[in-house]
C-alpha positions in Angstrom: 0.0 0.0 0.0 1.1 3.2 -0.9 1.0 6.7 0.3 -0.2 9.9 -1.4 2.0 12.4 -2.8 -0.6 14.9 -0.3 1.1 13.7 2.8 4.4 15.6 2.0 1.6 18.0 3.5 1.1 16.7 6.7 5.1 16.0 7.7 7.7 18.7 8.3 11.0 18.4 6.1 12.3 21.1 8.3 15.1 20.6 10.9 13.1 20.8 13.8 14.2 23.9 16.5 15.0 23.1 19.8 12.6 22.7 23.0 12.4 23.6 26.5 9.7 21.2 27.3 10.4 17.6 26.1 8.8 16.5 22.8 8.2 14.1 20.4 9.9 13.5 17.1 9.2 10.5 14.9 11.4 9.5 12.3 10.2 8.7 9.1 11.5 7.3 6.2 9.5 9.7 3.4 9.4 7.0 1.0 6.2 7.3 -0.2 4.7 4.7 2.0 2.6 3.5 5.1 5.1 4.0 7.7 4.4 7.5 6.7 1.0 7.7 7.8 1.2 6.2 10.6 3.9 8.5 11.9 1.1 11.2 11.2 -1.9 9.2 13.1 0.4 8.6 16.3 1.6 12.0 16.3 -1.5 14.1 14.8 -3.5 11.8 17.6 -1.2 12.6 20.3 -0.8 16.1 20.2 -4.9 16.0 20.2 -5.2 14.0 23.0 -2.5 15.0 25.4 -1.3 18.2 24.2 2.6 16.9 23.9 4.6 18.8 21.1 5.1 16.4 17.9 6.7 16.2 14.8 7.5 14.0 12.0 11.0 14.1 10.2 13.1 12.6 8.7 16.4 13.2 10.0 17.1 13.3 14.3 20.0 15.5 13.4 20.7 18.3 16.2 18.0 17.3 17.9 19.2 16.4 21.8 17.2 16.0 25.5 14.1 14.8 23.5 12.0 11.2 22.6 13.2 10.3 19.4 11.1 7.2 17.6 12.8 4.9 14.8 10.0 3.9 12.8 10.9 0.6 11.4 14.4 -1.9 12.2 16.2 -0.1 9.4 15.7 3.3 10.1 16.8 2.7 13.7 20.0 0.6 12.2 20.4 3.9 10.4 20.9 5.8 13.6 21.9 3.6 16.0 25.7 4.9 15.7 24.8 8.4 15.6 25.6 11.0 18.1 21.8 12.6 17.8 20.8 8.6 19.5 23.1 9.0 22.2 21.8 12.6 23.6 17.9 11.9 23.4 15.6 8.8 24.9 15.1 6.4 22.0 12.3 4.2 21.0 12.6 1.9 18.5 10.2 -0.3 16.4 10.6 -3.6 14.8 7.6 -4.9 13.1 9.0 -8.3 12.2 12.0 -10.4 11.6 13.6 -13.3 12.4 17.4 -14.4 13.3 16.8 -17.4 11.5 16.3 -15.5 8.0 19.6 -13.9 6.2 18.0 -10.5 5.2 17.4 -9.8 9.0 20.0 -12.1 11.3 22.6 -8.9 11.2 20.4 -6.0 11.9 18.5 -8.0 14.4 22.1 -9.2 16.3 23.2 -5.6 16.0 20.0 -4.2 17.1 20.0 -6.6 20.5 24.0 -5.4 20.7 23.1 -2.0 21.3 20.3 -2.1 23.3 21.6 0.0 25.8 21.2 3.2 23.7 17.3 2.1 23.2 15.0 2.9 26.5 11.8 1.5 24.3 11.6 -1.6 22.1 8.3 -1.4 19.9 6.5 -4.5 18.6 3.3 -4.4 16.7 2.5 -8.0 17.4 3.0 -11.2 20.0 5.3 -12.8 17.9 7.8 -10.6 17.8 7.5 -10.0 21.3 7.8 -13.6 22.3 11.2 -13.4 19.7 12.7 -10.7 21.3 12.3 -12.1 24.9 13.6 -15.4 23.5 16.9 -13.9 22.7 17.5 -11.9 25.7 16.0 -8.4 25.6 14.8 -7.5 28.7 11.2 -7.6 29.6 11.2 -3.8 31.3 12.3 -2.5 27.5 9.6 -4.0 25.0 6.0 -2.7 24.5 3.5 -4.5 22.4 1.3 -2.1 20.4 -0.8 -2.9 17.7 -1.1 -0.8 13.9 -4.3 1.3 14.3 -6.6 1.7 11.9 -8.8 4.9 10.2 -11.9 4.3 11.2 -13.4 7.7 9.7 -12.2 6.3 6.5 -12.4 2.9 6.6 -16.1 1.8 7.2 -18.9 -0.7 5.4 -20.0 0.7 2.3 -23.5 0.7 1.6 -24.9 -2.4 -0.9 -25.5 0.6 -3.8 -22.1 2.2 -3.3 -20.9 -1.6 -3.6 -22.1 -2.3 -7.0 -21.2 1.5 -8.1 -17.5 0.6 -6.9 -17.6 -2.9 -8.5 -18.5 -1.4 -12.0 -16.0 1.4 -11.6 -12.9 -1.2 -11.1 -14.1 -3.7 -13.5 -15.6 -5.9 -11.2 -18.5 -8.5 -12.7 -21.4 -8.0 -10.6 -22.1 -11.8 -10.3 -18.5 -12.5 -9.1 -16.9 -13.6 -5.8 -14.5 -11.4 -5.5 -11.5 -11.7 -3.5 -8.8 -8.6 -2.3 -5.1 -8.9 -2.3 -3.4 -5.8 -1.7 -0.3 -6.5 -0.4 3.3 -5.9 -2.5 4.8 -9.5 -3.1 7.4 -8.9 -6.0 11.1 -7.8 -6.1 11.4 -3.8 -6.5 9.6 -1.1 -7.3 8.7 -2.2 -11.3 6.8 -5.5 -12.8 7.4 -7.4 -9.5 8.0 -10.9 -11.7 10.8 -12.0 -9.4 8.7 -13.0 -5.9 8.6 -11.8 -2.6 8.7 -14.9 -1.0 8.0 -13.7 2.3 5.0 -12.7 1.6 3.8 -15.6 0.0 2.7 -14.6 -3.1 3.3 -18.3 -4.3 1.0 -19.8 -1.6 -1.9 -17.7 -2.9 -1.6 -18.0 -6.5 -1.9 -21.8 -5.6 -5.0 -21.2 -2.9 -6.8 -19.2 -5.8 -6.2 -22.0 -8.3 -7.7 -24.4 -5.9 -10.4 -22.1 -5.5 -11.0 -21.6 -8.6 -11.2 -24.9 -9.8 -14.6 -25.4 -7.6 -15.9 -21.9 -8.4 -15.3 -20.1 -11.6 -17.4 -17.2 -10.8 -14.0 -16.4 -8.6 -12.6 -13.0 -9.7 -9.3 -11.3 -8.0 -8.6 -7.3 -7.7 -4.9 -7.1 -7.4 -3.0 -3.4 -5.6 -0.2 -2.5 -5.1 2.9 -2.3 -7.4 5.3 -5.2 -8.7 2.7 -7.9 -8.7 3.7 -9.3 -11.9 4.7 -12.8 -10.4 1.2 -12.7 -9.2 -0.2 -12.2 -12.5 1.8 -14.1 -13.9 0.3 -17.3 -11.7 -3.4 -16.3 -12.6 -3.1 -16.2 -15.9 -1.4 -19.8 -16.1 -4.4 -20.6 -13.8 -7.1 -19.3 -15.7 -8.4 -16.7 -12.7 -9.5 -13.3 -14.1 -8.7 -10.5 -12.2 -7.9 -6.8 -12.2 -4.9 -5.1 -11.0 -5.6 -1.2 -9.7 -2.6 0.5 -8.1 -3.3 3.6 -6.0 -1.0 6.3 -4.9 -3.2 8.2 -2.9 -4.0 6.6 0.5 -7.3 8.0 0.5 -8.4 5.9 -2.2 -7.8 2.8 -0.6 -11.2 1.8 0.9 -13.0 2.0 -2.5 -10.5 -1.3 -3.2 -12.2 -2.8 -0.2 -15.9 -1.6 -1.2 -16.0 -3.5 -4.0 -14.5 -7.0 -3.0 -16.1 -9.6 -0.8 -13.5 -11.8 1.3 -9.5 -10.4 1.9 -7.0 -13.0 1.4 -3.4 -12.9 3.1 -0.5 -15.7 2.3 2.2 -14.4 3.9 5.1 -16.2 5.8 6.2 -13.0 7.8 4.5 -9.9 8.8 4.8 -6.9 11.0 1.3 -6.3 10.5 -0.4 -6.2 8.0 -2.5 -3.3 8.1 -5.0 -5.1 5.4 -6.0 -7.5 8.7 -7.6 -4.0 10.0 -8.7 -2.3 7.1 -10.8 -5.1 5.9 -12.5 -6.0 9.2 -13.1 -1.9 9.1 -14.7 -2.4 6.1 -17.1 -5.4 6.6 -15.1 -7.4 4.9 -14.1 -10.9 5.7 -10.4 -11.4 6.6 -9.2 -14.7 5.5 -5.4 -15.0 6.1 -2.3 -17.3 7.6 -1.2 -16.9 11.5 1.6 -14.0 10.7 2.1 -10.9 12.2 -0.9 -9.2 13.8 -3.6 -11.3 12.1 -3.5 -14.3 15.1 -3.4 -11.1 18.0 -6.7 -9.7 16.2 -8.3 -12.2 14.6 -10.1 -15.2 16.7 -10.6 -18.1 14.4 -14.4 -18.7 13.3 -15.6 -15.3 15.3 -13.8 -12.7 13.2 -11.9 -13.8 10.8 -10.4 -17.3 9.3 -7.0 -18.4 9.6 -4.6 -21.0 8.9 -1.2 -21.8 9.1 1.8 -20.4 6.7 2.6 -22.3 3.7 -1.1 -23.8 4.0 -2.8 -23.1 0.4 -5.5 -25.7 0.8 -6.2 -24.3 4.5 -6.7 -20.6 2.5 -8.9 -21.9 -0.4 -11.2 -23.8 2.2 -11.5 -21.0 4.2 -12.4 -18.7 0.9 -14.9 -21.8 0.0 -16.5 -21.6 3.3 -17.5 -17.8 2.9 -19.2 -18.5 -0.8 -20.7 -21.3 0.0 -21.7 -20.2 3.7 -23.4 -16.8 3.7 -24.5 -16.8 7.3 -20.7 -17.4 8.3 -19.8 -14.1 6.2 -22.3 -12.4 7.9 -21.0 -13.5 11.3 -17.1 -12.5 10.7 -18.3 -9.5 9.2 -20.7 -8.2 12.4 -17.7 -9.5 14.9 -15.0 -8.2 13.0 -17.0 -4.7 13.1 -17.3 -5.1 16.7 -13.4 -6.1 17.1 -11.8 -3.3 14.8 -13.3 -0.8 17.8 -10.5 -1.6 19.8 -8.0 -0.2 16.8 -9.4 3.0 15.8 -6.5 5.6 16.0 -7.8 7.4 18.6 -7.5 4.7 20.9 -3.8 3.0 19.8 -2.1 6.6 19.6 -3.4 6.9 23.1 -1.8 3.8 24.1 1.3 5.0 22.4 1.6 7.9 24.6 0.4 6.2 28.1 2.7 2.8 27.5 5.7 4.6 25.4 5.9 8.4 25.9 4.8 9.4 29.6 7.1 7.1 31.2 9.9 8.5 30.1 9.3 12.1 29.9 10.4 12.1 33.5 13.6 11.6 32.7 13.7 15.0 30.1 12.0 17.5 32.9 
């Protein structure tokens, strides 16, 4: 998912001036993508809410005394030696990884190394928090906070805005039509060399199995570089549509117009489409990754399997054509659930867990 070239809007480039009172500045990586936006929910919410000075960036440089938060593992790797980390109280977050994978053993060993320069280790999800206390960070340091979700934005559409957004993406009327909106290919161009981590190989197979019972199955793609993913349908015979959208804002018509979400990932720090589709009355069907298994209870609000579990996914996409009542139940829990993930109510948690404990230490 991608961010709008509008948000440029909403976060400083500035070098940010000195404070007497402590303050908040999250770092940013102003790539043109979700980590973006939520720097501006957590810190747009908590200045709202609690009045604390905030500001997005993306450099710490000659900042000092003040909370500095690392948005992701690499942009607190890109810090961690610098002498702006030593004179303010860091927070870091790490949505996912795992020692046992090349791509993250190093930064994750050289994270752990320096620890001492970190007063805040941020998780979105149980799994990584279970990792980290499995090699050796110390309890006192990690806080577990979920992604939040916009909940002004992201709502049920009514049943005639759904058939207006079906027609406008291309979407047959009389199709099952299932969501995947998550980047799964190498780079930033036609994606034909896979993402593996995100399992875009496990859900090319679950929609061919799918498909094979139900050929009113259709499949909106989003996102760039999902040519491997295209790729695999059209060998498979599965229509579909690919829409790519760089605004943000336009997100939620993808999710008016489809009727299940599917997820095949191996790895995941969130994703945010677990909460955008239950915000949207949509029924999440997805493997146990990431924050899907700390938000989504099995049969009640959503349906999950394990990773590398294609049949499990196509089963669970069967149930919810063949089952209507069941979509109707995920979709009325999962309404009820995504309550608890509204921004409002996570940036607060942000602030209470993260921030306040350790502006003592500034005054």
């Amino acid at each position: 998912m991608t961010i709008s070239r509008g948000i440029r809007s909403l976060l400083s480039l500035a070098m940010p001036r000195l404070r007497h009172q402590p303050a908040l500045y999250f770092v940013a990586p102003f790539v043109n993508w979700v980590l973006d936006w939520e720097a501006h929910y957590i810190t747009r919410n908590i200045r709202e809410q609690f009045a604390m000075e905030t500001q997005v960036v993306r450099s710490a440089r000659g900042i000092s005394r003040q909370i500095l938060h690392y948005s992701s593992l690499w942009d607190t790797l890109a810090n961690l030696d610098a002498k702006h980390t030593r004179q303010n109280t860091v927070v870091a977050t790490v949505f996912h990884g795992n020692k046992e994978a090349p791509d993250f053993a190093e930064p994750i060993e050289k994270v752990l190394a320096k620890l001492h320069l970190i007063a805040r280790l941020h998780v979105s999800c149980k799994i990584m928090e279970d990792r980290f206390l499995q090699w050796g960070a110390p309890k006192e340091k990690l806080v577990r906070i979920p992604l939040g979700v916009d909940l002004e934005r992201f709502k049920p559409a009514s049943p005639e805005d759904r058939l207006a957004r079906r027609r406008e993406l291309g979407i047959p009327a009389d199709a099952f039509c299932i969501g995947s909106f998550q980047k799964d290919g190498q780079g930033m161009a036609d994606g034909l060399v896979p993402k593996l981590i995100k399992g875009p190989d496990v859900l090319i197979e679950a929609l061919k199995q799918v498909h094979a019972r139900h050929k009113n199955l259709f499949v909106l793609l989003s996102a760039p570089a999902r040519g491997y993913v295209k790729q695999g349908l059209v060998s498979a015979g599965v229509p579909y549509v690919h829409v790519v959208e760089e605004d943000f804002h336009r997100i939620p018509r993808l999710f008016d117009g489809i009727d299940a979400y599917l997820m095949a990932s191996r790895e995941e720090g969130g994703p945010k489409g677990v909460l955008e589709a239950l915000a949207s009355g949509v029924p999440f069907v997805g493997t146990r990754v990431g924050l899907a298994p700390d938000v989504v209870t099995h049969g009640q609000d959503g349906l999950l399997t394990d990773i590398e579990d294609p049949a499990g996914l196509a089963a669970g996409i069967e149930r919810l054509i063949e089952e209507p009542g069941l979509r109707q139940q995920l979709v009325a829990n999962g309404l009820e659930r995504i309550k608890h993930y509204g921004w409002p109510v996570i940036a607060a948690r942000y602030y209470r867990e993260l921030y306040e404990p350790l502006l003592p230490v500034l005054k």
